[in-house]
N, C-alpha and C positions, 0 to 999 in steps of 0.2 A: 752290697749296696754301693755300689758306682761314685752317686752324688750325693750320698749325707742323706738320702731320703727314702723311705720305705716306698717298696713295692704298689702298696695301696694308695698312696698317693702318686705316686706317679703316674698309675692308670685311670684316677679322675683325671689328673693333674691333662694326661694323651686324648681321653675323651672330651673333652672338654675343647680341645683346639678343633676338633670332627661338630662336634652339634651339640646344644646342649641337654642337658639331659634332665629330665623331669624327677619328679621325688621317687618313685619306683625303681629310676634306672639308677638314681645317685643311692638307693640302699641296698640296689643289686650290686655297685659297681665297689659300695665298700664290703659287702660281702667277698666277692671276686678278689678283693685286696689282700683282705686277711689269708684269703688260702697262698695268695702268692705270695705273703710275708711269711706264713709256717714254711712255703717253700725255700724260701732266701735261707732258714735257718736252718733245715734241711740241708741247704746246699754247703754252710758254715760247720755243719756236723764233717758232713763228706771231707773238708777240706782240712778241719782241724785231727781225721781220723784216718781218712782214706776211703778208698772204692773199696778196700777189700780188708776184712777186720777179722782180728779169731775168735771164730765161732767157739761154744760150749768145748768142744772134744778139742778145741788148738788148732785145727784146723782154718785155713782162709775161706769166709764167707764172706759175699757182697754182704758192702752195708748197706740197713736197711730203710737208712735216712734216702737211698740213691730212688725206691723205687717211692717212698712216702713222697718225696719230691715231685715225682714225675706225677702221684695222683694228686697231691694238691695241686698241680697246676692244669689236668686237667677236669679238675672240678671247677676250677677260675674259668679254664674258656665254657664249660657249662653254661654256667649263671653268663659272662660276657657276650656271649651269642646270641641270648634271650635281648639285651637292649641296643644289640649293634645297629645301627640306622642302617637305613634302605639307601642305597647310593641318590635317589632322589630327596633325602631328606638333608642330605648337607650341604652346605651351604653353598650358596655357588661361587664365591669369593677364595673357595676351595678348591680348583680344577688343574689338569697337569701335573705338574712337577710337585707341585704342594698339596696335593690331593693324594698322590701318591707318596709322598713322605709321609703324613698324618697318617696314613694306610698302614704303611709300614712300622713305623712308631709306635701304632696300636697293636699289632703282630707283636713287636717284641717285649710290648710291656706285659699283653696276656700271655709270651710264651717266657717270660722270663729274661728273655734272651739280654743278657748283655754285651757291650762292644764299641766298636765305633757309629758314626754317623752313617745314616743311610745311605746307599749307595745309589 
């Protein structure tokens, strides 16, 4: 967690600058949340243990926080897909450069991605 704030609020927090969103999308969008906060802790597994952990017999198996990660996040863009607006539904005070940033913003918050500022 980057800024002190979970996953699921950040991706209201990202939709929210794009259109707003009505009672359906806001209990999709905290649904979509939670699977990327299981993912965050997922990710905090991997990190506190490693990509590769010993298996029963001693042997190095992937962990298997790596691949739970990657399905909770894509159950998020699931559920996220169903209320992403039609490029005509946002707002038009959002075009260019900053349409494109909200764009991308929403990418990294449904793909987890952390980092810098957009590019």
């Amino acid at each position: 967690m980057p800024d002190g704030r979970n996953a699921g609020v950040r991706l209201v927090e990202l939709f929210r600058q794009v259109c707003e969103p009505d009672e359906f999308a806001e209990e999709a969008l905290t649904l979509a949340g939670a699977h990327l906060d299981r993912a965050e802790d997922c990710d905090a597994a991997v990190t506190a243990h490693g990509v590769l952990i010993s298996g029963t017999r001693g042997t190095l198996v992937a962990n298997p926080a790596v691949a739970e990660a990657r399905r909770e996040r894509a159950a998020a863009w699931a559920i996220v897909k169903t209320v992403m607006p039609d490029p005509e539904q946002v707002p038009d005070g959002l075009t260019g450069p900053d349409r494109s940033a909200a764009a991308r913003a929403m990418a990294r918050a449904r793909w987890g991605v952390r980092g810098g500022p957009a590019a």
